[in-house]
VEXDREN-2710 file (C-alpha; in Angstrom, 1 decimal):
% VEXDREN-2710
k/r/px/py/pz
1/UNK/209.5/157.0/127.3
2/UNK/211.1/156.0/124.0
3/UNK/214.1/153.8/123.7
4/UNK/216.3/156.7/122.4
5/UNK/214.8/159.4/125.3
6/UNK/215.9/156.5/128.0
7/UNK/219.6/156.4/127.0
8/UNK/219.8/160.4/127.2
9/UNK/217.8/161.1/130.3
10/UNK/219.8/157.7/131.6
11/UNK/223.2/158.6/131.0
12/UNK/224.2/155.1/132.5
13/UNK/223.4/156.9/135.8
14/UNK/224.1/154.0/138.6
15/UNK/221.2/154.0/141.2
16/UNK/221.8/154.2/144.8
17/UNK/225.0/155.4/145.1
18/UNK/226.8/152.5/143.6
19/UNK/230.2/152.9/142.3
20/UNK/233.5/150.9/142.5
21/UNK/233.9/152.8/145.8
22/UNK/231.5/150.6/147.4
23/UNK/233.6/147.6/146.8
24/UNK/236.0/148.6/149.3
25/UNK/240.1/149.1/148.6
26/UNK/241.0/148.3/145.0
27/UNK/244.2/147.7/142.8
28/UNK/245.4/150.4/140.7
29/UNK/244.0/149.7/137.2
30/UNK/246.5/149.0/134.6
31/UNK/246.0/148.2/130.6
32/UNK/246.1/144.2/131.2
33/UNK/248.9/143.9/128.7
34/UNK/251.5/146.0/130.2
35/UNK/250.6/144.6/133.4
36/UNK/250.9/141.0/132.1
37/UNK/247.3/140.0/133.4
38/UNK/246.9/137.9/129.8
39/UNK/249.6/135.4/130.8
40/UNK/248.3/135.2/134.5
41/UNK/244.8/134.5/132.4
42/UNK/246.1/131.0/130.7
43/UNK/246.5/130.2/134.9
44/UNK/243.1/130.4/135.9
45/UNK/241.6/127.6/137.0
46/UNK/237.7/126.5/138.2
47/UNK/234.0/126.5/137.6
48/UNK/231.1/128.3/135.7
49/UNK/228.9/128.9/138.4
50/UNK/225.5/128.6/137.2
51/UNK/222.9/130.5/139.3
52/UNK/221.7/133.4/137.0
53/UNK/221.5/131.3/133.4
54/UNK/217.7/131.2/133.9
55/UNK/216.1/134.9/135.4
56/UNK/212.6/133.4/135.1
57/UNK/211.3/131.8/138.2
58/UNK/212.8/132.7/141.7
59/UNK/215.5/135.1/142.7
60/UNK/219.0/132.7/142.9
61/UNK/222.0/134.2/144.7
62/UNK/225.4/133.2/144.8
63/UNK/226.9/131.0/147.5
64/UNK/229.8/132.3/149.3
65/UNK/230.4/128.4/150.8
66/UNK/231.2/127.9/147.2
67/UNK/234.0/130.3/147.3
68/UNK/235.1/128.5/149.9
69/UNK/235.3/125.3/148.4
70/UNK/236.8/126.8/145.5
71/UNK/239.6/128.9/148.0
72/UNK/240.1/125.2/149.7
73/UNK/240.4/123.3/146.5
74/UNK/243.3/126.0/145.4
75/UNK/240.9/127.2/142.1
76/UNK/241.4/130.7/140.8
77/UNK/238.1/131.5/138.6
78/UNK/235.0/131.5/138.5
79/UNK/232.8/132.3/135.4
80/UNK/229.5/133.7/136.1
81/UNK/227.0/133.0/133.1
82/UNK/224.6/135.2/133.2
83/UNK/221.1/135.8/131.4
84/UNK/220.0/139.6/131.2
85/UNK/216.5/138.1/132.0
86/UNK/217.5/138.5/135.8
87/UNK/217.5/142.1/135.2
88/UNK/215.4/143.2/132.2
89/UNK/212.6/141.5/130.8
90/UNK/212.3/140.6/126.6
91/UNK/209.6/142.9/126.5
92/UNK/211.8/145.8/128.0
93/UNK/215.5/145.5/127.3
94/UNK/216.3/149.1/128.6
95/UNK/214.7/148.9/132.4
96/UNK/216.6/147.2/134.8
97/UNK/215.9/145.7/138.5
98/UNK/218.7/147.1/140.0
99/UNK/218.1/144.7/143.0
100/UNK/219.4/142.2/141.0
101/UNK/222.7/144.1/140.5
102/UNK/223.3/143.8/144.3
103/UNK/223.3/140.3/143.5
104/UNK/226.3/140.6/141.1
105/UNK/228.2/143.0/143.3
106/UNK/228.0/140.1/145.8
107/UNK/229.5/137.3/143.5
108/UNK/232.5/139.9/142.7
109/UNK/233.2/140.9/146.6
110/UNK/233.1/136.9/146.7
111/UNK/235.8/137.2/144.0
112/UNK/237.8/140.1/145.8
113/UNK/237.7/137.8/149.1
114/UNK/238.8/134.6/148.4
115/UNK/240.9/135.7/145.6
116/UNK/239.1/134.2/142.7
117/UNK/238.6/136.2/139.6
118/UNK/235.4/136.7/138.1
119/UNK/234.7/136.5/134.7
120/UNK/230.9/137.8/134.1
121/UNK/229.8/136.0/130.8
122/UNK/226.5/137.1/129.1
123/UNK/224.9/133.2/128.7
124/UNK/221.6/135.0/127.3
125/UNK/222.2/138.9/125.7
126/UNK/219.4/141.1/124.2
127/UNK/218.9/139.1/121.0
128/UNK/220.9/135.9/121.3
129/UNK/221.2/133.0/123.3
130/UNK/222.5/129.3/122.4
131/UNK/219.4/127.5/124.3
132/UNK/216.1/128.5/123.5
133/UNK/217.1/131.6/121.3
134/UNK/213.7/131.5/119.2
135/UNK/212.4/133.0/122.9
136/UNK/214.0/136.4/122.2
137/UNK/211.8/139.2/119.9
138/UNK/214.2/140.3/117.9
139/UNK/217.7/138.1/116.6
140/UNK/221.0/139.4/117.1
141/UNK/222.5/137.4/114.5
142/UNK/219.7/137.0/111.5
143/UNK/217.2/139.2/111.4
144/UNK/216.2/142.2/109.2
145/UNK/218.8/144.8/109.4
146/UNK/216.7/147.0/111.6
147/UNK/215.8/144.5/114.2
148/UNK/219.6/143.3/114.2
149/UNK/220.6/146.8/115.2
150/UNK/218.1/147.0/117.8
151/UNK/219.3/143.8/119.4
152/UNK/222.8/145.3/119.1
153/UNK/222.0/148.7/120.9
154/UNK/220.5/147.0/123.2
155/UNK/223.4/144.4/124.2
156/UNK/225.6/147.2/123.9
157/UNK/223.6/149.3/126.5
158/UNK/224.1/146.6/129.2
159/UNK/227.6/145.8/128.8
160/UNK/228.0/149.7/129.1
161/UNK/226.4/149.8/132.1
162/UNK/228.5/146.6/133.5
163/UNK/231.6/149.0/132.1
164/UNK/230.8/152.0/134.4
165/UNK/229.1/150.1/136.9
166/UNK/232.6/148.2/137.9
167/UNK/235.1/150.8/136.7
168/UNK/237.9/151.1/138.7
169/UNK/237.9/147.3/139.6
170/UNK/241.1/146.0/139.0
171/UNK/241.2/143.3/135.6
172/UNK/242.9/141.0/138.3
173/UNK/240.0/140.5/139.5
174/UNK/237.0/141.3/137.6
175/UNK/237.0/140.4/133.3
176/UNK/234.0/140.5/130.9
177/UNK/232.9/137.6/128.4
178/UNK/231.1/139.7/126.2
179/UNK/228.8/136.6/124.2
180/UNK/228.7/133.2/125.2
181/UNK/228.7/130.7/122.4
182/UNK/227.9/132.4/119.3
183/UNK/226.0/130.5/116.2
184/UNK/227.9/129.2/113.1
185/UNK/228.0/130.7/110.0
186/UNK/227.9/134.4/110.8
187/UNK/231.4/135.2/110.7
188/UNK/231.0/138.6/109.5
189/UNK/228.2/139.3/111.4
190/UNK/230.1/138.2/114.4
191/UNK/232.7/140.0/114.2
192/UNK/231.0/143.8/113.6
193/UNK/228.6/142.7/117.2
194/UNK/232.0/142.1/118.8
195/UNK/234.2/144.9/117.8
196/UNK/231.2/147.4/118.6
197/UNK/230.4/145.7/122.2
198/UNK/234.4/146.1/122.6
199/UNK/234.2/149.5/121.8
200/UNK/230.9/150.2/123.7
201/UNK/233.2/148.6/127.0
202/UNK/236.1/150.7/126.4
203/UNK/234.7/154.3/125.9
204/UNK/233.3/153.6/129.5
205/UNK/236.3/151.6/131.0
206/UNK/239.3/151.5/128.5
207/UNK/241.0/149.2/130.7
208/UNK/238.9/146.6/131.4
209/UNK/239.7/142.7/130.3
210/UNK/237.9/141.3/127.8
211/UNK/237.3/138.2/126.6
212/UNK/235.3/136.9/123.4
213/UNK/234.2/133.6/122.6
214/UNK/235.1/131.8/119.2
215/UNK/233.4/131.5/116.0
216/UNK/231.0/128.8/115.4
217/UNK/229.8/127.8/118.8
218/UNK/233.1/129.4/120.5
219/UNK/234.8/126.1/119.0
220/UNK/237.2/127.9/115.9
221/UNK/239.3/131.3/116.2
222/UNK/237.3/134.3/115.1
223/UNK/241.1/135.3/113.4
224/UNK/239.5/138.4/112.8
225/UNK/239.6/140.2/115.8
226/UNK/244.1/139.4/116.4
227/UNK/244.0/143.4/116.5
228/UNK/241.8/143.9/119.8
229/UNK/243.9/142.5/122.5
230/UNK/241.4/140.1/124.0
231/UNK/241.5/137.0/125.5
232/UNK/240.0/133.7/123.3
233/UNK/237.9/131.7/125.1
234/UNK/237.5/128.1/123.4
235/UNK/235.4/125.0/124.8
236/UNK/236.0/121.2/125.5
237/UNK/232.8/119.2/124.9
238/UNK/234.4/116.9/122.0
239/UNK/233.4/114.3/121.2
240/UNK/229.8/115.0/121.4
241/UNK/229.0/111.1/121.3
242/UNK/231.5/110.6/124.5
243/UNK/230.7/114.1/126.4
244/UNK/226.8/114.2/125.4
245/UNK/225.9/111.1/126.2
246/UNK/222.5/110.5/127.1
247/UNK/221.8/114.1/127.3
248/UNK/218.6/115.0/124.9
249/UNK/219.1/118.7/124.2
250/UNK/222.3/117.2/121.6
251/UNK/220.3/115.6/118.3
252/UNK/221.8/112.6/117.0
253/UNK/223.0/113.7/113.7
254/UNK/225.8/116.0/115.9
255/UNK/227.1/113.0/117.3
256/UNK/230.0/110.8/116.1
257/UNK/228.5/107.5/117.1
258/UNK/225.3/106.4/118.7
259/UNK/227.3/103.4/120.6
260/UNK/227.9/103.9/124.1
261/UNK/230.7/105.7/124.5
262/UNK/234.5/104.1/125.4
263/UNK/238.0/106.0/125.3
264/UNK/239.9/106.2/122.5
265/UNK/236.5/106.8/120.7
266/UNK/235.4/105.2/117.2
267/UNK/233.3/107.5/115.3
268/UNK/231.1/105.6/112.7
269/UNK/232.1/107.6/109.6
270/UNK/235.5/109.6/110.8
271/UNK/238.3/109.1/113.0
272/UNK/239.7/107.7/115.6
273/UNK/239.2/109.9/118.8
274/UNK/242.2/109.5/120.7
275/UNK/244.9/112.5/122.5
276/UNK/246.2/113.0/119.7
277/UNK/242.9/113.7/117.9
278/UNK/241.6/116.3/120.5
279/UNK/245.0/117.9/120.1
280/UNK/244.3/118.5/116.2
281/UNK/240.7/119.4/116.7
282/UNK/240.3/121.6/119.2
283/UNK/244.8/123.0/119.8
284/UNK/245.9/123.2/116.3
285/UNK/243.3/125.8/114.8
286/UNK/244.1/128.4/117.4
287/UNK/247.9/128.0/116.0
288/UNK/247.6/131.3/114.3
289/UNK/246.5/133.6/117.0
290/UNK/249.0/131.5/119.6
291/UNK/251.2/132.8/117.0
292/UNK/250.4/136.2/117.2
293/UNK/250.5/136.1/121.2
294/UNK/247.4/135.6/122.0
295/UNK/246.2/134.1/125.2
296/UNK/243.5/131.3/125.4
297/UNK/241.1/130.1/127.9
298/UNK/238.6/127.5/127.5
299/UNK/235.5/129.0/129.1
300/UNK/233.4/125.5/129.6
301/UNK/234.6/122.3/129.6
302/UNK/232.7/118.6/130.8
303/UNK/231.0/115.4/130.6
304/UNK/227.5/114.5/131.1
305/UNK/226.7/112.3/133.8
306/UNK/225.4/109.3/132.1
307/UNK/228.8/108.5/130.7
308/UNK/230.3/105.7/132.4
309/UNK/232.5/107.2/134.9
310/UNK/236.0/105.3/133.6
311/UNK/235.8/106.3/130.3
312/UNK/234.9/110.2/131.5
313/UNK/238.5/110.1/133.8
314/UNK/240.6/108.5/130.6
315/UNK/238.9/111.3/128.3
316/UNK/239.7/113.9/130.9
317/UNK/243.3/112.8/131.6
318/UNK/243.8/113.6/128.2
319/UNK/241.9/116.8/127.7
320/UNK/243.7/118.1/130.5
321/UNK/247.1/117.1/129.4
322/UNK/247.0/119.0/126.2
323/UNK/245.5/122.1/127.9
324/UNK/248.4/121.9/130.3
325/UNK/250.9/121.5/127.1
326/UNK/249.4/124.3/125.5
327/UNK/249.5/126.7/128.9
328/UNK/245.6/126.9/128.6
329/UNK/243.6/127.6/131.8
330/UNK/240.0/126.1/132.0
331/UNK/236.6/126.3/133.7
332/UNK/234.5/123.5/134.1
333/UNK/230.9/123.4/133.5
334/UNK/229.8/123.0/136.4
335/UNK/230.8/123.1/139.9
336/UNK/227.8/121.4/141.2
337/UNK/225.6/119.4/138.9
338/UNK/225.3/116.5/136.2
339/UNK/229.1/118.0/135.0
340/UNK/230.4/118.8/137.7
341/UNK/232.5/117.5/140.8
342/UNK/229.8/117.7/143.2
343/UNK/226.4/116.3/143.2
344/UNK/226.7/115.0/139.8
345/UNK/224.6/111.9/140.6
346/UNK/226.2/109.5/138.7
347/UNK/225.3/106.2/139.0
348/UNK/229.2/104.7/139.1
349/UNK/230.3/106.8/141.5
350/UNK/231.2/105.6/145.2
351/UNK/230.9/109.7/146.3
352/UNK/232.7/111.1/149.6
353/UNK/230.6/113.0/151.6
354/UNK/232.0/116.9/152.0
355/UNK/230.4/120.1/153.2
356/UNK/227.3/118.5/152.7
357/UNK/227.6/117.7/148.9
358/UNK/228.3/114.4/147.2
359/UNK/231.8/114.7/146.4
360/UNK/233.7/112.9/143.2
361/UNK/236.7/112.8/144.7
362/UNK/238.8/110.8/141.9
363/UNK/237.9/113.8/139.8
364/UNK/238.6/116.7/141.7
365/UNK/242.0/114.5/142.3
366/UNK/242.8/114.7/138.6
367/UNK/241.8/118.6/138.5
368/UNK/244.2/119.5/140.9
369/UNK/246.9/117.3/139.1
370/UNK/246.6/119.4/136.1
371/UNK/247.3/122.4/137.9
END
């Protein structure tokens, strides 16, 4: 069966019964604008939760204790990266293990139950990925015309599926990131893969929250797209020298300094990196859609563990403090992990033990303050 015979005798059918029904008593659906779910947006708070970024190897689930945690710690959001790999192969973009799916329903009743919103981001979509994106057949991005469109349909397909799979789930608690991270320099290109997954998402579920990623590594305003009534999502990984340290997937030449890092930060050709210099770089160029009443989330934020753990806190306090100016809500890559707030396995660290994790407690103290 051809690609083009799949999608007719498909019709986005969902196997076994599965429907929003399934997901128990739901809220009425509104368009998020009138119902003011944009400004509630800029309020969420947490983690990327990181168990479906791979999809080769074995089957990784979602952990409800890590709900709990999250429910405990007084966190409102989880993002959910997610790499179409757990559910389609490269070889096969248009047959999916539905299994998998089950798992995803799961992380959203998680959600629904401990009141934490879900925000399923595609980490790795049919054509594209930030890490390891020579892997895919065909690019999304650059690419003969005919093999960009094919990557297109394709990404399009399974966000339309995700669209009618979870219609009728409230945007309170369920939103869709549609790429994570996108490359620089493809501006244009960007912006027609976004309008048309946007449109893709609404002719299934015209209600449903979206949110899309920056230009340019999700790190400048695609100003473009003002008309579409999304939420931006930015990051918080600068400077690479102080947030990168010691981490090899970042080359040298995208750092500021090869000196161990200290805050304020002194790049070797550039500026000073200080508060007020993370507030030019990475508040000030979203000015215009701020402007224009946009709302803006910054979808991964952190620090690599082999930064020495003082300068990490100042660098933080800072971060924080101008997301918090700006209204900005935040999720931190990752809850558990090199990044994160547990199991980090820092070498500075004195941890407190909790739930059976290494807990960095000075951290999570300093989350919770920026609340």
């Amino acid at each position: 069966m051809n690609r083009r015979d799949f999608i007719k005798t498909s019709g986005l059918v969902l196997p076994l019964g599965v429907s929003a029904l399934s997901f128990g008593r739901l809220h009425d659906t509104k368009l998020f604008k009138e119902d003011n779910l944009a400004k509630r947006f800029s309020r969420y708070y947490g983690f990327n939760l990181t168990e479906k970024i791979g999809g080769v190897g074995p089957r990784q689930k979602f952990s409800e204790a890590d709900f709990e945690i999250l429910s405990e710690w007084g966190m409102n959001f989880a993002r959910i990266p997610l790499s179409y790999r757990n559910w389609a192969t490269h070889q096969d973009w248009y047959t999916f293990n539905y299994d998998v799916m089950g798992d995803i329903d799961e992380v959203i009743k998680f959600g629904m139950q401990y009141h934490v919103h879900i925000n399923l981001s595609f980490y790795r979509t049919p054509g594209y990925c930030i890490n390891g994106r020579h892997f895919e057949p065909m690019d999304l991005f650059n690419d003969s015309p005919d093999r960009m469109q094919k990557a297109l349909d394709a990404t399009i397909f399974h966000w339309k599926y995700f669209a009618k799979r979870y219609k009728g789930i409230s945007s309170e608690t369920l939103s869709f990131n549609l790429i994570n991270e996108p490359p620089s320099n493809v501006e244009q290109r960007y912006e027609e893969i976004v309008r048309a997954v946007v449109n893709g998402i609404r002719e299934e579920d015209p209600d449903r929250l979206i949110v899309v990623d920056g230009k340019n590594i999700a790190r400048k305003p695609l100003l473009e797209i003002a008309d579409l009534n999304v939420i931006h999502s930015t990051r918080g990984y600068h400077p690479i020298a102080l947030t990168y340290f010691g981490n090899e997937k970042i080359s040298d030449s995208e750092r500021e300094t090869l000196k161990s890092p200290t805050w304020p930060l002194k790049a070797d050709n550039g500026p000073v990196w200080d508060k007020s210099e993370l507030k030019k770089k990475l508040i000030e160029p979203w000015q215009p859609l701020i402007d224009n009443g946009a709302t803006i989330h910054v979808g991964e934020w952190g620090c690599f563990n082999h930064t020495p753990h003082p300068v990490m806190i100042a660098w933080a306090r800072d971060i924080l403090s101008i997301w918090k100016e700006a209204g900005w809500g935040h999720a931190l890559w990752n809850l558990r992990g090199p990044f994160g707030v547990l199991d980090s396995d820092r070498k500075d660290v004195v941890y407190e033990d909790y739930r059976g994790h290494k807990l960095d407690r000075k951290f999570l103290e300093l989350l919770k303050e920026f609340h």
